[in-house]
One Martini backbone bead per residue (centre of mass of N, CA, C, O) as a GRO file, in nm:
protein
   72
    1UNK     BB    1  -3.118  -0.536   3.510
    2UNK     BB    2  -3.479  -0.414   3.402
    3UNK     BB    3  -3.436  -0.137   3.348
    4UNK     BB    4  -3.504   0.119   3.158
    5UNK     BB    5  -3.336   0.401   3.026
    6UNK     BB    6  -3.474   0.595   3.239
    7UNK     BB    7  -3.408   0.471   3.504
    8UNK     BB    8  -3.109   0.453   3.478
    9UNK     BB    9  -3.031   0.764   3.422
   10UNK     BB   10  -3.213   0.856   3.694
   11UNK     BB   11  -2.992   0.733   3.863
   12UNK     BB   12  -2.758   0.813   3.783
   13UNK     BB   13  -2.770   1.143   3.828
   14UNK     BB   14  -2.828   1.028   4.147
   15UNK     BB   15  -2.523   0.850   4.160
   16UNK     BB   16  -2.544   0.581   4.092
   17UNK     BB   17  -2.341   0.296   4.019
   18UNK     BB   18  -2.563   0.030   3.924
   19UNK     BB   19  -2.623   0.228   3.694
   20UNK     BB   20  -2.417   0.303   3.560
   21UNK     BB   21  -2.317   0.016   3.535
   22UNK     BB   22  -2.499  -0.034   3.324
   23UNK     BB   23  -2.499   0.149   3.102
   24UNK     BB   24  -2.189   0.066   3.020
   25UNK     BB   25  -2.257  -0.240   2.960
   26UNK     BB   26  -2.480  -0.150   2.709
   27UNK     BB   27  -2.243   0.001   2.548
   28UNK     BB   28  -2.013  -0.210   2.512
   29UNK     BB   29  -2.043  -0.344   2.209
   30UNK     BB   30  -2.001  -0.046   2.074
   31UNK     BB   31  -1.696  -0.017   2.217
   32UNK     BB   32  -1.577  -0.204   2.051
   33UNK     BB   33  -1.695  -0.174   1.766
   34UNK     BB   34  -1.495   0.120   1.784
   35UNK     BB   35  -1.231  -0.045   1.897
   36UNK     BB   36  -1.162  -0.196   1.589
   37UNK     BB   37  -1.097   0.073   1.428
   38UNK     BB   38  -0.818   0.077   1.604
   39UNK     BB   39  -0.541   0.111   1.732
   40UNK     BB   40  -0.411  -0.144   1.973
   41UNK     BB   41  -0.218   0.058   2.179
   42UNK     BB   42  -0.516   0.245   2.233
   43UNK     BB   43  -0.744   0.141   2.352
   44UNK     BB   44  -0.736   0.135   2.654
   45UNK     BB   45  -0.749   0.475   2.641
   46UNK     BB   46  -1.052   0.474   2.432
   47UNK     BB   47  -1.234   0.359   2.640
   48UNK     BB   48  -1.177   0.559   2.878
   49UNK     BB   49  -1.294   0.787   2.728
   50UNK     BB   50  -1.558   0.713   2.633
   51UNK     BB   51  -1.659   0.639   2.901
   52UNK     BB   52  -1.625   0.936   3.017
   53UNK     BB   53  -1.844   1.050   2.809
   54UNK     BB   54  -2.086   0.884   2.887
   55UNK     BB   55  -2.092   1.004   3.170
   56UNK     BB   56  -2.141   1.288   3.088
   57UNK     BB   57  -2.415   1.218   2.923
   58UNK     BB   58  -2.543   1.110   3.159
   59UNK     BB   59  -2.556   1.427   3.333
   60UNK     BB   60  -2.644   1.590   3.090
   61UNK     BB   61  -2.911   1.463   3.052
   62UNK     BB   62  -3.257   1.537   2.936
   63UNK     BB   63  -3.515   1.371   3.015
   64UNK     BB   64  -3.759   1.562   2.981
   65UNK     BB   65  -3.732   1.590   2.653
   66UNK     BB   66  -3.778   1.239   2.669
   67UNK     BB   67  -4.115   1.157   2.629
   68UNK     BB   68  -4.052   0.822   2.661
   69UNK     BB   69  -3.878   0.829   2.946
   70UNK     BB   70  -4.043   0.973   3.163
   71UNK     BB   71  -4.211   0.726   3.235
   72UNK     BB   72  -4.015   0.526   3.367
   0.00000   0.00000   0.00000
């Protein structure tokens, strides 16, 4: 996918799975270098939880707030 962040959002928001599946792949390497810095035993769950918080960020996210996004 080579959709901006705004077409992204707003396909996600709109239930889009293959889109919310790009969100997610596009902040894989932020929440792996957050998960270096925890203990070993939990990353796998706090993975889960992190992508879970990243889905809700994006489900409540105002595109019209943030008129960079909003033409794309």
């Amino acid at each position: 996918m080579n959709e901006t962040w705004g077409e992204l959002i707003r396909k996600a928001k709109q239930n889009n799975p293959e889109a919310l599946m790009e969100v997610i792949y596009r902040f894989e390497p932020k929440i792996k270098k957050s998960l270096c810095q925890t203990n070993v035993q939990n990353r796998e769950d706090l993975k889960q939880e992190l992508i879970l918080q990243l889905i809700e960020v994006v489900n409540r996210f105002e595109l019209e707030s943030h008129r960079e996004m909003r033409g794309a």
